[in-house]
C-alpha positions as CSV (number, residue, x, y, z in Angstrom):
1,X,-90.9,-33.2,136.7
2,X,-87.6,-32.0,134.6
3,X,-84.3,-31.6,136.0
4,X,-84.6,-28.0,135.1
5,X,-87.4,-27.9,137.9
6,X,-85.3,-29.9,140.9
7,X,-84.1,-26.0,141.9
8,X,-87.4,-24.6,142.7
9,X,-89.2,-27.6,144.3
10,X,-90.9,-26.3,147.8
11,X,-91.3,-28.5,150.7
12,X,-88.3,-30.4,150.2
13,X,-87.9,-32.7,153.3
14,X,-85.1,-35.3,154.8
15,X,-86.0,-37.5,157.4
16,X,-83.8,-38.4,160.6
17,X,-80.9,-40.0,159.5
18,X,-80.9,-44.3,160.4
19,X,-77.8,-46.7,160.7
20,X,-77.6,-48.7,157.7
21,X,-75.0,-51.9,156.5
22,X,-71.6,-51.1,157.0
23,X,-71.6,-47.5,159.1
24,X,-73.5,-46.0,156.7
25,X,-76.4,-43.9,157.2
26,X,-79.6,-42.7,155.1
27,X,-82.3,-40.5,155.1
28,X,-85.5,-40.2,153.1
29,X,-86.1,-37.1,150.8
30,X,-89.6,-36.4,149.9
31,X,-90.7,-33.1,147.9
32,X,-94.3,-31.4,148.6
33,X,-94.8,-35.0,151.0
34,X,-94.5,-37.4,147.8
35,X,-91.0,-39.2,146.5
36,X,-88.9,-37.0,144.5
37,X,-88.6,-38.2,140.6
38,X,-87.3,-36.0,137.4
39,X,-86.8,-36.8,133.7
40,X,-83.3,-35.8,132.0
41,X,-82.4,-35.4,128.4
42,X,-79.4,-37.2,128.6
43,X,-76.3,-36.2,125.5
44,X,-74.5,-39.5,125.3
45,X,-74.2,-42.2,127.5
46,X,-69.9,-42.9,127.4
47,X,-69.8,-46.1,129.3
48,X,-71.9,-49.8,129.8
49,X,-72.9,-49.5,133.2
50,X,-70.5,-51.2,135.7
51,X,-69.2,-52.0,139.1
52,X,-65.6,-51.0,140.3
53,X,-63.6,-53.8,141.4
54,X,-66.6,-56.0,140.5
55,X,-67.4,-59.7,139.7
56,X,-69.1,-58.7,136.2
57,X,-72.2,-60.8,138.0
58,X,-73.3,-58.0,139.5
59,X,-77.5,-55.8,139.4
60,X,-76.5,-52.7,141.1
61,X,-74.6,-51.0,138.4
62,X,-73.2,-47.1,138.2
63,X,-73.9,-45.6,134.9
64,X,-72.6,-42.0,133.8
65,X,-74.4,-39.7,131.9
66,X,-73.1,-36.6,130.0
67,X,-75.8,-33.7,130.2
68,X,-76.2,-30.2,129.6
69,X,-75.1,-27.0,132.3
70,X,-78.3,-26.4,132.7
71,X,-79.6,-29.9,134.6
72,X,-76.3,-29.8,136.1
73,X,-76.7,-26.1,138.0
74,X,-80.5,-27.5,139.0
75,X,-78.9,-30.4,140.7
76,X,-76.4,-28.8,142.2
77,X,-78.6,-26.5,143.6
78,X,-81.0,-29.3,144.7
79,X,-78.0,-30.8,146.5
80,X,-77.1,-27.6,148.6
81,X,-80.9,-27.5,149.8
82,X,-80.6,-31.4,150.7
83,X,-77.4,-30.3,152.2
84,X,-78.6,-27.4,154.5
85,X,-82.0,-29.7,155.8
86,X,-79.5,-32.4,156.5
87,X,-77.2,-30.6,158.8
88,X,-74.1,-32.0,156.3
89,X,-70.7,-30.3,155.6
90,X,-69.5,-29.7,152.1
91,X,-66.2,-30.8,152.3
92,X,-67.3,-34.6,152.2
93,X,-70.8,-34.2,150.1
94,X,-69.9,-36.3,146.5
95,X,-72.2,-34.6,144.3
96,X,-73.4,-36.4,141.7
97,X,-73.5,-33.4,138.8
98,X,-69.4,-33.1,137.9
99,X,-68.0,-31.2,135.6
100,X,-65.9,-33.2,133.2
101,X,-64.1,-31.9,129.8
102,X,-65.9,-29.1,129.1
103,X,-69.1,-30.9,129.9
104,X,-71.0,-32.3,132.8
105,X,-71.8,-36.1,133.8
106,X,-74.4,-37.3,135.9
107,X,-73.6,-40.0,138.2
108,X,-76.3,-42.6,139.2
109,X,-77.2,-46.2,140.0
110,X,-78.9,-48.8,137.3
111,X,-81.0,-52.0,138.2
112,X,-79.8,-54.2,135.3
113,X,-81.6,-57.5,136.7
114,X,-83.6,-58.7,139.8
115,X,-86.7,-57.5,141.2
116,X,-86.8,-54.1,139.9
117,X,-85.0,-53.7,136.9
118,X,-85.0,-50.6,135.3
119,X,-87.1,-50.3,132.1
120,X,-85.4,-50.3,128.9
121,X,-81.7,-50.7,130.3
122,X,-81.7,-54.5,128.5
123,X,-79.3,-54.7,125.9
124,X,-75.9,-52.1,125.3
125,X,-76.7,-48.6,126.5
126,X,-73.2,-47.0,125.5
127,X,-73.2,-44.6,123.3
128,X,-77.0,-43.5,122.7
129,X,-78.5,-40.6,123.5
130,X,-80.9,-41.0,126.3
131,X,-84.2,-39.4,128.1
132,X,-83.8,-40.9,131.9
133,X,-86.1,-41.2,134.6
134,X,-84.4,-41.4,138.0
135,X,-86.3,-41.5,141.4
136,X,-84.2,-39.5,143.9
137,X,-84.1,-42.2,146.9
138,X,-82.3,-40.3,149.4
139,X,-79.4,-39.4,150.8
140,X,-76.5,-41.7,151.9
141,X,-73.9,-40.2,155.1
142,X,-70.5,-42.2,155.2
143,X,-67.1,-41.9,157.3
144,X,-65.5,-40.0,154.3
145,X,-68.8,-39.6,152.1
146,X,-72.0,-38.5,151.5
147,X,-74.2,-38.0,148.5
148,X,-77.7,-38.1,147.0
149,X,-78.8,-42.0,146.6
150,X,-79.9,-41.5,142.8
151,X,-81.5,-45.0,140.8
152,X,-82.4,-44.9,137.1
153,X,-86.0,-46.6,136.6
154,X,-86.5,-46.0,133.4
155,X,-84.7,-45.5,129.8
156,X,-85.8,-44.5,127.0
157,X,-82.9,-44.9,124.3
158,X,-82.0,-42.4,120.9
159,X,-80.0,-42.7,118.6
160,X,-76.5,-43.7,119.1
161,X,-74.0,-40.7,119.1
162,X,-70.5,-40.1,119.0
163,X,-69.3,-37.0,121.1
164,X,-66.7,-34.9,120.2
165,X,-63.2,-36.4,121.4
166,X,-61.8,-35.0,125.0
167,X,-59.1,-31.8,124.4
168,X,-56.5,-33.8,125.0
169,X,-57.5,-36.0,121.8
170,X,-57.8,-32.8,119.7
171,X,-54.9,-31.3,120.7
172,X,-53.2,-34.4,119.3
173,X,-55.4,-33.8,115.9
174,X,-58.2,-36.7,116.6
C-alpha cells in the first residue's frame, strides 16, 4: 500500500502492550489481521544513516527522509488512530512525520548488515532520491517516549539530488 492510503486503513489493531529490554514496552500493530507495510516516494535522502553516540560498527541505523505534506498528514493521521487503540497520551508520543524547513522528514530505522538487511541500502544512500518500503513493526512505550517502531526493508535508489538550501542559507544568498 502507499503512504497516502495509511489514513484510511480499517481494522487497525495493537496488541496488549509486553515488557521489553530496558523498561520499554511494545505492542504489535496489524491492519485488516495482516502486518502493516507502505511504499513512500521519498525527495532526498540528507544524511548516511547513523547511530547517535555510536561505535560506527553498528546494523541498526536511523535514516531520515524528506517527503511530501501529503505522506506526512497520512502518517500523522495513522499515528493518532495507533494512539487512541493504545490508550497513549500525546504529550510524550515522538511522531515519526516532523516538519522541518518548510518540508517534512520521515524518521525510521535501516538494517545495514546482519540477518535481515534491508535490500538495496549497500553502498552511500545520501543524497538520492528514493521509493522506500517500510514495514510498520509496532509501537514502542518508554518513561519519557513513545512512538511507531518503523524499519526500512527495502530501497530502491534515483537519481542523486541536491535540495534547495535551508532559509537560513538563502537568507545569507547560498
Amino acid at each position: 500500500m502507499h503512504t497516502s492510503e495509511l489514513a484510511n486503513l480499517s481494522n487497525v489493531q495493537v496488541s496488549a502492550l509486553k515488557d521489553g529490554k530496558l523498561g520499554m514496552k511494545f505492542g504489535n500493530i496489524r491492519g485488516e489481521g495482516h502486518p502493516v507495510h507502505f511504499k513512500i516516494d521519498c525527495l532526498h535522502i540528507p544524511f548516511e544513516p547513523s547511530v547517535y553516540n555510536g561505535t560506527g560498527v553498528e546494523l541498526r541505523k536511523g535514516v531520515l527522509f524528506d517527503i511530501c505534506e501529503a505522506d506526512a498528514v497520512a502518517l500523522l493521521a495513522f499515528e493518532e488512530k495507533v494512539k487512541q487503540l493504545a490508550g497513549l497520551s500525546s504529550d510524550k508520543w515522538n511522531s515519526c512525520a516532523r516538519p522541518h524547513d518548510g518540508g517534512w522528514r520521515l524518521k525510521a530505522k535501516i538494517n545495514t548488515g546482519g540477518e535481515r538487511p534491508c535490500l538495496g541500502a549497500s553502498g552511500s544512500v545520501r543524497g538520492h532520491a528514493a521509493l522506500a518500503a517500510v514495514s510498520v513493526n509496532g509501537v514502542y512505550v518508554q518513561r519519557q517516549a513513545s512512538g511507531l517502531v518503523l524499519d526500512v526493508v527495502a530501497l530502491r535508489l534515483g537519481a542523486k539530488v541536491e535540495p534547495d538550501p535551508p532559509g537560513w542559507m538563502k537568507s545569507l544568498g547560498f
